[in-house]
C-alpha positions in Angstrom: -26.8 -87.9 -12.5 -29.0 -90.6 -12.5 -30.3 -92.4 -15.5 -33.4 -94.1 -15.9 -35.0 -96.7 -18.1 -38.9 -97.1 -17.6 -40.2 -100.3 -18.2 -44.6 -100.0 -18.9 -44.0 -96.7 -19.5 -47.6 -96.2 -20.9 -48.1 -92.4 -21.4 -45.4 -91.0 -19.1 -47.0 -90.6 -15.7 -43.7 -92.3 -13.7 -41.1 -90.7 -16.1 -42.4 -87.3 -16.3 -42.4 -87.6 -12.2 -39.0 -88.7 -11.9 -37.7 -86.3 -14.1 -39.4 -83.4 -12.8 -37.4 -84.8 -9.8 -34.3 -84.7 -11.6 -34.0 -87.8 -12.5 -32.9 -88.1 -16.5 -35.3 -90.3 -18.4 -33.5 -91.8 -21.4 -36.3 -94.6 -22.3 -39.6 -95.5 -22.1 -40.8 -99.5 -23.1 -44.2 -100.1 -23.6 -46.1 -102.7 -25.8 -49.0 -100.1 -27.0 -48.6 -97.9 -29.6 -51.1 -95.5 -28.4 -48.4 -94.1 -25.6 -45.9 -93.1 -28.0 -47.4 -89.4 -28.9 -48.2 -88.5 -25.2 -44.9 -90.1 -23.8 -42.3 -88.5 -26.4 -44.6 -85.6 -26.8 -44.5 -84.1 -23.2 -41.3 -85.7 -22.1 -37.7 -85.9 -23.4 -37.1 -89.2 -23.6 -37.4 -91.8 -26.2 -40.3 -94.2 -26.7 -39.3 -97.9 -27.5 -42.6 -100.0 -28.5 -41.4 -102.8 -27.3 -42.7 -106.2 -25.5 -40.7 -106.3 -22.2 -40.8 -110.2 -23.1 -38.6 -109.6 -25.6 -36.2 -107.0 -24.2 -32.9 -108.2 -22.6 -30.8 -107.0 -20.2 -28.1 -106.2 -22.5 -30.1 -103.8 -24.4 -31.4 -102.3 -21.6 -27.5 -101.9 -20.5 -27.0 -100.5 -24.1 -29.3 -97.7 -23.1 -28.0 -96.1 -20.4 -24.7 -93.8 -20.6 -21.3 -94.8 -18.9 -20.4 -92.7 -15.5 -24.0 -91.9 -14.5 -26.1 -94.0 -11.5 -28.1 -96.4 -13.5 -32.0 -96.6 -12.6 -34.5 -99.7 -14.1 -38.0 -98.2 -13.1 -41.3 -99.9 -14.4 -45.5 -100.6 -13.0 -46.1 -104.2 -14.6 -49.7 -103.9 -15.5 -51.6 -104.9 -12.2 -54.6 -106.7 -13.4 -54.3 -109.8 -12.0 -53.7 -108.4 -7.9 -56.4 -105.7 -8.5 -59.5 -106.0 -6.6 -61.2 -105.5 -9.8 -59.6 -108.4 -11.7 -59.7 -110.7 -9.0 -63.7 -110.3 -9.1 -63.9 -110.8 -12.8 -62.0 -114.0 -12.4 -59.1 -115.0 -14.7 -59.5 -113.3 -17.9 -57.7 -113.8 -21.6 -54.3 -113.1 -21.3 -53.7 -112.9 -17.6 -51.3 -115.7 -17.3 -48.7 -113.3 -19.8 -49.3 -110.3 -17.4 -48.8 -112.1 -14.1 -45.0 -113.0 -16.7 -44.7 -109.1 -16.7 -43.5 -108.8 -13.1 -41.5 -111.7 -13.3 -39.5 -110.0 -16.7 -39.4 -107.1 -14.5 -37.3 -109.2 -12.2 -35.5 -110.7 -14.7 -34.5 -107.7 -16.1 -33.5 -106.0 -13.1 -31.4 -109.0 -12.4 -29.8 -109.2 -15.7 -29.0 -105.3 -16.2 -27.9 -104.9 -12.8 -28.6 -101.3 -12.6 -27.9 -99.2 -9.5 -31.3 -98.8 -8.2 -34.6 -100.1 -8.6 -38.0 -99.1 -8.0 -41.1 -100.4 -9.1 -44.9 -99.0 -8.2 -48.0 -101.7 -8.3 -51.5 -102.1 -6.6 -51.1 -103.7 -2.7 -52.6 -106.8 -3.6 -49.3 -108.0 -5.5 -47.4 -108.6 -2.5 -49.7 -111.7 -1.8 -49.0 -113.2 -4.7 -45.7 -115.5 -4.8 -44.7 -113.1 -7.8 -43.6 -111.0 -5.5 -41.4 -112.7 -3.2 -40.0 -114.4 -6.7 -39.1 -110.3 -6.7 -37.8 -109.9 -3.7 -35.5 -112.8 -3.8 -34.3 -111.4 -7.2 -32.7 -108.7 -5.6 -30.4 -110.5 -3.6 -27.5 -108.1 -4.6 -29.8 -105.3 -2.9 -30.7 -103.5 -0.1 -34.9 -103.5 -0.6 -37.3 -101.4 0.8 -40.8 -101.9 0.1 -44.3 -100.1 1.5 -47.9 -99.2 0.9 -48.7 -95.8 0.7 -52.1 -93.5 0.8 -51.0 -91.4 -2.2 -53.3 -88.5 -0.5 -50.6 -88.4 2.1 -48.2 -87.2 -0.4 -50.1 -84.6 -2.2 -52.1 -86.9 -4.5 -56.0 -85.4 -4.9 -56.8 -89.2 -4.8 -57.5 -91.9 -2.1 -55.3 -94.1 -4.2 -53.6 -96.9 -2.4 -50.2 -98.0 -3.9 -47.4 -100.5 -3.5 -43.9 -98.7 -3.6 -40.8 -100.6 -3.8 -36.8 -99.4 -3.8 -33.4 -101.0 -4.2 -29.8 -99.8 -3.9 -26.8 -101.7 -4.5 -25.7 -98.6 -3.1 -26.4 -99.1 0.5 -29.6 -98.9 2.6 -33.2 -97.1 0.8 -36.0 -96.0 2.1 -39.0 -93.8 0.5 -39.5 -90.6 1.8 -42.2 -89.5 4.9 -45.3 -87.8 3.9 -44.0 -85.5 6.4 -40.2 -85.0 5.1 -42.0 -84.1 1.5 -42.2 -81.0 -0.2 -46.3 -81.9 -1.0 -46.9 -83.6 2.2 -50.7 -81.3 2.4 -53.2 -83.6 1.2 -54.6 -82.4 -2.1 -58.2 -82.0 -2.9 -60.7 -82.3 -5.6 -61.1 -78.7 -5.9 -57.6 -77.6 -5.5 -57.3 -80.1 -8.6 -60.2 -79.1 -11.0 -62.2 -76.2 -9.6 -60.6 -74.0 -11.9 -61.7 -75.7 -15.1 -64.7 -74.0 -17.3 -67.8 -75.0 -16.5 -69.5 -77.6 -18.4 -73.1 -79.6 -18.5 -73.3 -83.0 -19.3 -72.3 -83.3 -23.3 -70.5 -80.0 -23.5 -67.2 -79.6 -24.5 -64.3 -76.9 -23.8 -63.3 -75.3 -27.2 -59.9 -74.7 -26.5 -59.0 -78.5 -24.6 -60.3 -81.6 -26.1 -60.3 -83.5 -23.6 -62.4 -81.4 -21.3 -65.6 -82.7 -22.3 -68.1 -84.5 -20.8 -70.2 -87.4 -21.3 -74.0 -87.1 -22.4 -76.3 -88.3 -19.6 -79.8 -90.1 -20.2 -82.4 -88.3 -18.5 -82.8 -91.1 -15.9 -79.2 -90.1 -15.1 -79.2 -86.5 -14.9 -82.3 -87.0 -12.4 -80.0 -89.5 -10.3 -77.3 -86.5 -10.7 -79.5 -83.6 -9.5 -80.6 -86.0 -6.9 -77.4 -86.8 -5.7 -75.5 -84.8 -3.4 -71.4 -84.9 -2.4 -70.1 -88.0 -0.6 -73.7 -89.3 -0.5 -74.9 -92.6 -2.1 -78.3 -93.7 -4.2 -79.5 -94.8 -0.9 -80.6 -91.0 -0.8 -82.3 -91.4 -4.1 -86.5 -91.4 -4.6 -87.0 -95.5 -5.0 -88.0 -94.1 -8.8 -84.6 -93.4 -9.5 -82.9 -96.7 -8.1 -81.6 -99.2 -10.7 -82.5 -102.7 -11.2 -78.8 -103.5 -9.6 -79.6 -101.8 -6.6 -82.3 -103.4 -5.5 -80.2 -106.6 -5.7 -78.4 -107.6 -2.5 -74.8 -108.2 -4.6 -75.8 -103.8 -5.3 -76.0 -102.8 -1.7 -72.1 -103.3 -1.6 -71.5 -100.4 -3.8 -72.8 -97.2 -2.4 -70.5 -95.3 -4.1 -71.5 -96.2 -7.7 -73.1 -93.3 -9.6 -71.8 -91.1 -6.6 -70.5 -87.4 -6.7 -67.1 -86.5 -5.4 -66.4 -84.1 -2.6 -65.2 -80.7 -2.9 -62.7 -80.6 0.3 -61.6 -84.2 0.3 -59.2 -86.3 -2.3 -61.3 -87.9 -5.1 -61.7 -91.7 -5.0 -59.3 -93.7 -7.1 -59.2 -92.9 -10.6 -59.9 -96.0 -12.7 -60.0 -96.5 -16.9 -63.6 -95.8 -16.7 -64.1 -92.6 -14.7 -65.4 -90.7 -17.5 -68.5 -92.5 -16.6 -70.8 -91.2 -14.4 -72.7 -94.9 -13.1 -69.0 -96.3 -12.6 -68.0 -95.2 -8.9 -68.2 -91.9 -7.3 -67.1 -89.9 -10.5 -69.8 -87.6 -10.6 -68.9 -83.7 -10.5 -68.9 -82.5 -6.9 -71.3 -79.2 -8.3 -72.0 -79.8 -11.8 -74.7 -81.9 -13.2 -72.3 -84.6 -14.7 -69.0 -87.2 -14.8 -65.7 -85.6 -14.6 -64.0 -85.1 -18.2 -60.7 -86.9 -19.3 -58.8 -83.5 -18.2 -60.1 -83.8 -15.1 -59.0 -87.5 -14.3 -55.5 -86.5 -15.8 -55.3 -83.4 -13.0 -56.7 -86.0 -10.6 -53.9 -87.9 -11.8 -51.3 -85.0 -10.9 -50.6 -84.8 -14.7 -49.8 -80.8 -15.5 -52.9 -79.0 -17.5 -50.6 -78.9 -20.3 -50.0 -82.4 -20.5 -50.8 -83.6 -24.2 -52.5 -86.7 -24.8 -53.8 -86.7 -28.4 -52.7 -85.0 -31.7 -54.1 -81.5 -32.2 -57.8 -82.7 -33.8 -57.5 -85.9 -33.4 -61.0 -87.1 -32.2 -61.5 -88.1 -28.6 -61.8 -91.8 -27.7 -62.6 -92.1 -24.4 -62.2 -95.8 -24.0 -58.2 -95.5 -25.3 -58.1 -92.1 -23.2 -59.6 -93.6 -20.1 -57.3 -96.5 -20.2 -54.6 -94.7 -20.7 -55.2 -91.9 -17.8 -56.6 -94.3 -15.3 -53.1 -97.0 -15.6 -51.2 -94.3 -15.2 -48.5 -93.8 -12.1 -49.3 -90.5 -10.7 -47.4 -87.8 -11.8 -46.5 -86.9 -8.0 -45.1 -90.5 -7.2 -42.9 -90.2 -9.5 -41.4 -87.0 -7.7 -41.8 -88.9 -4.6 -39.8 -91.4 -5.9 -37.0 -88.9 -7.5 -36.4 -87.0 -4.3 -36.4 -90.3 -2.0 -33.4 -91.5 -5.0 -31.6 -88.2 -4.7 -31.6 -88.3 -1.1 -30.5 -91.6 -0.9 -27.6 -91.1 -3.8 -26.1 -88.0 -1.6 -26.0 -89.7 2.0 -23.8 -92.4 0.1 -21.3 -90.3 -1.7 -21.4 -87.7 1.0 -20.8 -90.9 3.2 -17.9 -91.7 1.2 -16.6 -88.3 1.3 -16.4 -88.0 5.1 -14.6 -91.8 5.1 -12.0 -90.3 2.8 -11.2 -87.2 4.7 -10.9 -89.1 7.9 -8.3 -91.9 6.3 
């Protein structure tokens, strides 16, 4: 059996992928309180509101169980490597969360668990941070690569930095082609079975199927707009005052529509908006809901976010779904830990038997 401790937990996207692998979860740490309902709710493990700061390796010890394979797993919030953050320039607390992957480290070095993985935006292994990491591990055989999640089954074209460690023996993550999921997923295998919805509708029966309002000016760019294409098609009435700037000619994709037959684009904290990337319904005239970007996400249907009538905030919500590991990685990551535990004990077997 292999335990797990999950570091950044947030709302349970890693966690309930690894142990829908197999892998047991024991504990999740995160710093916001808004994760606790989702994470305990839809997974059996225990949610520690923690900061990872504070947290030592001795506790982290005291958490896992004696005789199992010990598992430290964790995605240090990636603002500073993102593309995103590095346009907006150093922002308010940035210094603490470039920290977070170091604690990570320090953590990992202190606990000295088993095995190690840890899942981030590519960008991070420019950073010194990283090979502060990597020379962390000393004690470990470490694997690292960047993966097209769409590769693996993930209805996104979501680029993502996956790292493993074994102080067992060599690691390595799994092929898109040696996985279970290895068909790419698309946006209508994800949502198409949803109910119908115009822009400011809801779904009676799932909260967090319901959709922005859109100003008139926007439901004309919608209707205008078709799948995979850009405002570039648009009437020049309908182009925005950004647009017509040179800086807007960069982003064709904002206020976009997603294909049908294709993975979406990567799901961010603000895809519930329509004028924030290609997030626009591939048929219907608006954004894609919360429950959409979770599904996008690989999250199950069922997957419970908020209280039964709680109200939807889909600022909180959008954070939360869009920082979240996808569901599917964390399978990934199970089976490519599995794997890798049985080819050493089996290993160990066969050198038995022969002595």
């Amino acid at each position: 059996m292999i335990e797990c401790v999950d570091l950044f937990c947030g709302v349970g996207g890693l966690t309930h992928g690894l142990a829908k692998g197999g892998v047991r979860v024991i504990a999740g740490i995160d710093l916001d309180p808004e994760c606790r309902f989702p994470y305990e709710t839809n997974n059996s493990a225990k949610f520690l509101e923690l900061d990872v700061h504070s947290v030592s390796g001795e506790y982290v010890c005291s958490l896992w169980t004696k005789g199992n394979r010990t598992l430290l797993a964790g995605c240090a919030p990636c603002q500073p490597f993102s593309t995103y953050g590095r346009q907006k320039g150093k922002h308010p607390g940035s210094k603490k969360r470039w920290d977070l992957v170091s604690d990570f480290a320090r953590l990992a070095r202190e606990a000295k668990p088993d095995l190690v993985t840890m899942e981030n935006v590519p960008q991070l292994v420019h950073h010194e941070v990283f090979d502060q990491l990597i020379s962390s591990l000393i004690e470990y055989h470490v694997s690292w690569q960047i993966i097209d999640c769409a590769q693996y089954g993930v209805p996104q074209t979501r680029k993502r930095l996956v790292l493993l460690a074994s102080r067992l023996g060599p690691i390595e993550l799994v092929s898109p082609e040696s996985f279970k999921g290895k068909k790419k997923a698309t946006v209508r295998q994800a949502i198409s079975s949803l109910p119908r919805l115009n822009a400011g509708d809801f779904d009676p029966t799932d909260s967090l199927h319901s959709a922005c309002k859109l100003s008139e000016l926007n439901l004309r760019r919608i209707k205008a707009s078709t799948p995979g294409g850009t405002w570039r098609d648009w009437d020049e009435s309908l182009l925005a005052k950004c647009h017509k700037r040179e800086s807007g000619a960069t982003y064709p994709s904002v206020y976009g529509r997603m294909e049908w037959d294709k993975p979406a684009p990567t799901i961010t904290t603000q895809c519930f908006g329509y004028g924030n990337g290609r997030f626009g319904h591939p048929k219907q005239n608006r954004a894609i809901t919360l429950r959409e970007a979770a599904l996008l996400q690989t999250f199950p249907r069922t997957y419970k976010f908020i209280k039964k009538g709680e109200k939807v905030r889909y600022n909180v919500l959008g954070r939360l779904i869009g920082n979240a590991v996808p569901v599917k990685i964390g399978e990934i990551v199970a089976e490519s830990l599995h794997r890798h535990v049985q080819q050493i004990e089996h290993g160990k077997c066969q050198k038995t038997m022969t002595t």
